[in-house]
C-alpha positions as CSV (number, residue, x, y, z in Angstrom):
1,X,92.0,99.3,65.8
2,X,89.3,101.3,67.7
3,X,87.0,99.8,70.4
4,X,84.1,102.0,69.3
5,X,81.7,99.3,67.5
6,X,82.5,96.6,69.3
7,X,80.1,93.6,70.4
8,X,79.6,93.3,74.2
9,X,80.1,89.1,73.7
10,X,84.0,89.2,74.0
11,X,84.2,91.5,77.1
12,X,80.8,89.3,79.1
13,X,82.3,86.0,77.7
14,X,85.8,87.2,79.7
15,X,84.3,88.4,82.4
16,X,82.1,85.4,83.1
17,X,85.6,83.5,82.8
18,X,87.9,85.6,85.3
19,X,84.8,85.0,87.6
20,X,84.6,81.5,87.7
21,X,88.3,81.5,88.3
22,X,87.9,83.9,91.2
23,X,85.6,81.4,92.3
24,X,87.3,78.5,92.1
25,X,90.5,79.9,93.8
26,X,87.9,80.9,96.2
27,X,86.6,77.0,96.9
28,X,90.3,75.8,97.2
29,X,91.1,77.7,99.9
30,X,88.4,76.0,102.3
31,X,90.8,73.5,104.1
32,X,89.6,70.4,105.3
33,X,89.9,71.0,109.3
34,X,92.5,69.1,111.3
35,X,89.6,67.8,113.8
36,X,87.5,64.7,112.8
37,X,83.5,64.8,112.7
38,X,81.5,67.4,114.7
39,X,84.2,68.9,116.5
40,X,85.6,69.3,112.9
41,X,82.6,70.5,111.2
42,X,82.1,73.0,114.2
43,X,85.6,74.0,113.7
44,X,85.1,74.7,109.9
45,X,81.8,76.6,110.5
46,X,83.1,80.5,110.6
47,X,85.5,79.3,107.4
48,X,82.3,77.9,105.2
49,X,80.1,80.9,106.7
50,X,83.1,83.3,105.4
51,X,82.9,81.6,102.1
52,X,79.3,81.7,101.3
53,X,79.6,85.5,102.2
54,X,81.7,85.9,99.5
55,X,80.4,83.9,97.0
56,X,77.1,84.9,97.7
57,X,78.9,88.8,96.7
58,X,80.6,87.3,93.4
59,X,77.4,86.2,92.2
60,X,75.8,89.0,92.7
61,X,78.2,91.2,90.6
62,X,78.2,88.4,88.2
63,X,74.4,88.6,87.7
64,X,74.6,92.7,87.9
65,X,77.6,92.6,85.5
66,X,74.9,90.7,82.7
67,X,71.9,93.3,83.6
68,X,74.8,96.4,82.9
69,X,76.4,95.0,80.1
70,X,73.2,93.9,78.5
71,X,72.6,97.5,78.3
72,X,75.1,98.1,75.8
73,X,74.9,98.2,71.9
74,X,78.7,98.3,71.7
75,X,82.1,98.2,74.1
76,X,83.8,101.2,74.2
77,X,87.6,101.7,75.1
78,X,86.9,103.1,78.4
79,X,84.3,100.4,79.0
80,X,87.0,97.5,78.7
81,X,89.1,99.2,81.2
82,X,86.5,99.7,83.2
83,X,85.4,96.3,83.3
84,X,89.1,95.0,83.5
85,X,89.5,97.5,86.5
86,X,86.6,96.0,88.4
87,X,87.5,92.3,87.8
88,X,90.8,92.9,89.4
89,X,89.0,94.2,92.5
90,X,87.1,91.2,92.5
91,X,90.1,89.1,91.9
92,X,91.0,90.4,95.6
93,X,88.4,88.3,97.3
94,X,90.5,84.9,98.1
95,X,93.7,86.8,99.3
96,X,91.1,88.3,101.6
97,X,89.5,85.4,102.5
98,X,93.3,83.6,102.3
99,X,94.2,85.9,105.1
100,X,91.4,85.5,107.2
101,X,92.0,81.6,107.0
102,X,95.8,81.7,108.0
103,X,95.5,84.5,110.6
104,X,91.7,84.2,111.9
105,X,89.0,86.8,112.2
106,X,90.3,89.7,114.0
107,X,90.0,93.9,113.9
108,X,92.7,94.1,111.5
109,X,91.5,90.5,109.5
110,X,87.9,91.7,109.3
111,X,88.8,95.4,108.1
112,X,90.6,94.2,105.0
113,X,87.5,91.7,104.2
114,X,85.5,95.5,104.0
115,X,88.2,97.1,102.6
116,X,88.8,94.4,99.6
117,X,84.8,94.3,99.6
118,X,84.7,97.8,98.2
119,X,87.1,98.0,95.5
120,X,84.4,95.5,93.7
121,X,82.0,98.5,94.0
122,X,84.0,101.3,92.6
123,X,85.2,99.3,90.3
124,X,81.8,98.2,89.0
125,X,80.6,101.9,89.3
126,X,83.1,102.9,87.1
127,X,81.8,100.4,84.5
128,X,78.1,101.5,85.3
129,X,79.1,105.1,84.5
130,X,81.1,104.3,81.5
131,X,78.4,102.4,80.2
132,X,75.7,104.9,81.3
133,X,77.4,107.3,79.4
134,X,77.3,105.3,76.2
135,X,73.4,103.6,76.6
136,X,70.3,105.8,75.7
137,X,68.0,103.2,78.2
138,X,67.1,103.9,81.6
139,X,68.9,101.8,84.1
140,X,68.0,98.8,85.7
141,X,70.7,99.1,88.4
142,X,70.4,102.5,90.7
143,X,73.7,104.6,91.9
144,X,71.4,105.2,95.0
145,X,72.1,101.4,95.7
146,X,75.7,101.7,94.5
147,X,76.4,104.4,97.0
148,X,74.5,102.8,99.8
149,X,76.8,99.3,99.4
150,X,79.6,101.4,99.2
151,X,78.7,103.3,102.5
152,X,77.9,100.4,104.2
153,X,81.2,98.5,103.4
154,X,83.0,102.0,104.4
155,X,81.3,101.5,107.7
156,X,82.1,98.1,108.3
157,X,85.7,99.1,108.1
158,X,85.8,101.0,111.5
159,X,83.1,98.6,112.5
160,X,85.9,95.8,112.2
161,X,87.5,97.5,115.3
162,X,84.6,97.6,117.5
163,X,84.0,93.7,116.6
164,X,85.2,91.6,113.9
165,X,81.8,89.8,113.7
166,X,79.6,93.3,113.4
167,X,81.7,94.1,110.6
168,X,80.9,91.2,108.7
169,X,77.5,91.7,109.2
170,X,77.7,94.8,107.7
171,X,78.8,93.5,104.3
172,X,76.6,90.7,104.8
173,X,73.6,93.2,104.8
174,X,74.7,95.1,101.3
175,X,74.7,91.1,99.9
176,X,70.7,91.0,100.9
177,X,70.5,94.4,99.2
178,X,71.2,93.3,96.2
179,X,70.0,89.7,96.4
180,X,66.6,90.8,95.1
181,X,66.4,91.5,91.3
182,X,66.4,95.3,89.5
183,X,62.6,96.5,89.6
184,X,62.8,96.0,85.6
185,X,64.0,92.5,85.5
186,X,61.2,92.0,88.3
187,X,58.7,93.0,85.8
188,X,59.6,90.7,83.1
189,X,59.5,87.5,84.9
């Protein structure tokens, strides 16, 4: 059976599904910390930080995946593996933050957080150009802004030897980026 005529329903219902797993693995890796009250909370602090980080990132590609994907007629073959390419970069995300947990923030704990927080952008430039190949509409999402995320998480890699916590900031700043909607959607509302 060909792909080519395919509804987009089945492959944003899945998606939206492999996300909310990916967060929810996410939220059960926060561990209540071994400290009681203040000194617990205080202690706790970089862990929570960490996690709203990244589920400030999932949400944006979640909300970015329905902009893209609402500007397809149909879902083509290449546009399912695509998408099932960039939600298993995604999918990375709690090993990441996993890692970080058990070993702490350090150079080399830091570096993998950028490194795991690009594959999410290739991944969803590879379903951006699969289904800007396919879609006669003008974008609402720019590659300019693409590359830019991409450059800045390359940078926060080396950035994680120089110090942990300026590495973070870097993939912190690609997350205000995006956290303002396309110029199109901005229109509308």
């Amino acid at each position: 059976m060909s792909a080519k005529g395919v509804g987009t329903g089945r492959l944003e219902a899945f998606s939206d599904g492999v996300i909310a797993v990916i967060i929810t693995i996410l939220v059960l890796e926060l561990k209540v910390p071994a400290r009681n009250g203040v000194a617990g909370l205080l202690a706790a602090l970089p862990t929570v930080l960490l996690y709203l980080l990244t589920f400030v990132q999932i949400g944006i590609y979640w909300v970015n995946h329905h902009y893209l994907v609402d500007e397809a007629d149909t879902v083509t073959h290449g546009m399912f593996w695509a998408n099932l390419m960039f939600l298993f970069c995604l999918s990375l995300f709690p090993f990441a933050m996993e890692w970080i947990g058990a070993k702490g923030l350090s150079s080399f704990t830091a570096a993998l957080y950028a490194a795991v927080s690009i594959l999410p952008g290739v991944g969803y430039m590879a379903l951006w150009t699969q289904i800007r190949c396919t879609s006669g509409g003008s974008s609402q999402i720019s590659r300019g802004k693409q590359v830019a995320s991409l450059l800045l998480y390359a940078m926060a890699i080396p950035a994680a030897w120089y110090r942990p916590s300026a590495s973070l900031a870097l993939v912190a700043m690609v997350a205000v980026l995006w956290l303002l909607p396309p110029k199109a959607t901005r229109r509308e509302e």
